[in-house]
C-alpha positions in Angstrom: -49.7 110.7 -26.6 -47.5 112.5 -28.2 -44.6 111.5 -30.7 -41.6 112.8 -32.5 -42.0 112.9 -36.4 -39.0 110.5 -36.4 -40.7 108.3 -34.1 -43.4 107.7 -36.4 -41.0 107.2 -39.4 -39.0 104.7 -38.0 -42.5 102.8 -36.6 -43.4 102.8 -39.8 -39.8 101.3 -41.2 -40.7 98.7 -38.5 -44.6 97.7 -39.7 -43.0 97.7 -43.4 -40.1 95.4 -41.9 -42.7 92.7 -39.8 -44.9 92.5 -42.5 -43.4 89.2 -43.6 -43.1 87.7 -40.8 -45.4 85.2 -39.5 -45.2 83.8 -36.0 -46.2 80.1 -35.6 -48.1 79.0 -32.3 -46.3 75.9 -32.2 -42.5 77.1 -32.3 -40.7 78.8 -29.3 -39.2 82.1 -30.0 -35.2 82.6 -29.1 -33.3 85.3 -29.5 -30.1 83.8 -31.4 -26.3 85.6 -31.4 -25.3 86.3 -34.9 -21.9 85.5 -34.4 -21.7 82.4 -32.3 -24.8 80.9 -32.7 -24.1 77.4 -31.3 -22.1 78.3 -28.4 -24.9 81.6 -27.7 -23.8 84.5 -26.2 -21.0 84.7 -23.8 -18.9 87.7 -22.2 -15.8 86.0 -23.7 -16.9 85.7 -27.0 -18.1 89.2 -27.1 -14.4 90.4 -25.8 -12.8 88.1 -28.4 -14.9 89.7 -31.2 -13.9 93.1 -30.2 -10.4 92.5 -29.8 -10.0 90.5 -32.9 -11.4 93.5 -35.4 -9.3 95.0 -38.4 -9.2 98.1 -36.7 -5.4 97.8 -33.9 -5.2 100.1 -31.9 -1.8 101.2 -31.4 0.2 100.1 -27.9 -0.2 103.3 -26.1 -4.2 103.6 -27.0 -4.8 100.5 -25.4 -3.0 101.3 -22.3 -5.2 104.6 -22.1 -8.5 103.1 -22.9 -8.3 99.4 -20.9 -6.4 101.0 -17.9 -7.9 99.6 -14.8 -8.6 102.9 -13.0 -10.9 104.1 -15.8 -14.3 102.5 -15.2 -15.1 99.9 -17.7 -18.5 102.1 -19.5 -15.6 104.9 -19.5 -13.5 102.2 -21.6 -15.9 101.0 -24.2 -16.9 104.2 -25.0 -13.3 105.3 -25.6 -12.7 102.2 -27.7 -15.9 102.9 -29.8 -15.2 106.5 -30.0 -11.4 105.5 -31.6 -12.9 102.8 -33.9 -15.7 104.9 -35.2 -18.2 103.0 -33.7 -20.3 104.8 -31.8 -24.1 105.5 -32.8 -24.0 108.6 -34.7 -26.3 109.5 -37.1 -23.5 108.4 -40.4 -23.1 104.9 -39.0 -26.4 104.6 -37.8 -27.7 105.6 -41.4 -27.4 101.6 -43.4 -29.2 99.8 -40.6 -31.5 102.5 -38.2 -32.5 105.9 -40.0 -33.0 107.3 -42.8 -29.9 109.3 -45.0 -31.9 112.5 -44.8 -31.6 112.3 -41.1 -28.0 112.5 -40.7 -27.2 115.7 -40.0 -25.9 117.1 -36.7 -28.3 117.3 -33.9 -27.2 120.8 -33.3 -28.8 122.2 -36.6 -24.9 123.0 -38.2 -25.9 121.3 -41.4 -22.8 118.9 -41.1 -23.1 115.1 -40.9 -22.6 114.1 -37.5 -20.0 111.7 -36.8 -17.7 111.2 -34.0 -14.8 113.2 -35.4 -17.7 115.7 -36.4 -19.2 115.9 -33.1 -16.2 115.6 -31.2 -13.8 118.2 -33.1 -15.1 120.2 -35.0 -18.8 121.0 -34.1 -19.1 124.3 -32.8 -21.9 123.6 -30.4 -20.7 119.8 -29.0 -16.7 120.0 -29.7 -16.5 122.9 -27.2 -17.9 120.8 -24.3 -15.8 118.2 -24.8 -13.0 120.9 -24.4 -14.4 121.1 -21.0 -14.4 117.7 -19.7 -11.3 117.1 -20.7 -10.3 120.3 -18.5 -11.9 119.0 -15.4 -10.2 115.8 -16.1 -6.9 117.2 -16.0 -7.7 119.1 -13.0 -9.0 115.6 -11.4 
């Protein structure tokens, strides 16, 4: 089979990670959410977590993004695009990859985040351009 070099590092990350952990034959496994762990997981916890952050958006943004004729995925991606949260390679660097691997997919030598990818990238920003065109047109 084969793999990407990157696959291999990050399996690698993984077997360094698990090597301290032990499973016991006796105890069930859960999967636990960080931030409510009594009350578990919920939709409206999740939603009051994301609207609760440090990060406002201002009156007019939220209209745009949480408008109920843009499909919801449309939404959160626009709300994680203005909040810099969306998995690029600079905020997925302290948890996920290596800092080495941060640089733009499209070989530019710039480190790719949103604003990067989005604005000022000269293979991706042009694309965007584009659907922003058709949207108008739409």
């Amino acid at each position: 089979m084969w793999t990407w070099e990157w696959e291999e590092e990050m399996l690698k990350e993984c077997r360094t990670l698990l090597l301290d952990v032990s499973l016991q034959t006796n105890v069930s496994n859960q999967w636990v959410w960080l931030p409510d762990q009594s009350g578990g997981y919920s939709v409206r916890g999740v939603y009051s977590m994301l609207t609760t952050t440090d990060v406002p958006l201002a009156a007019s943004e939220a209209d745009l993004v949480w408008h109920r004729q843009v499909p919801l995925k449309v939404s959160v991606f626009a709300w994680r695009l203005l909040r810099d949260e969306l998995p690029t390679k600079s905020n997925l660097v302290s948890s996920v990859i290596s800092s080495k691997d941060c640089l733009c997919a499209s070989g530019c030598s710039s480190v790719e985040t949103a604003q990067h990818l989005f604005l000022s990238c000269t293979t991706f920003a042009p694309l965007w351009s584009l659907v922003q065109n058709c949207l108008i047109i739409l």
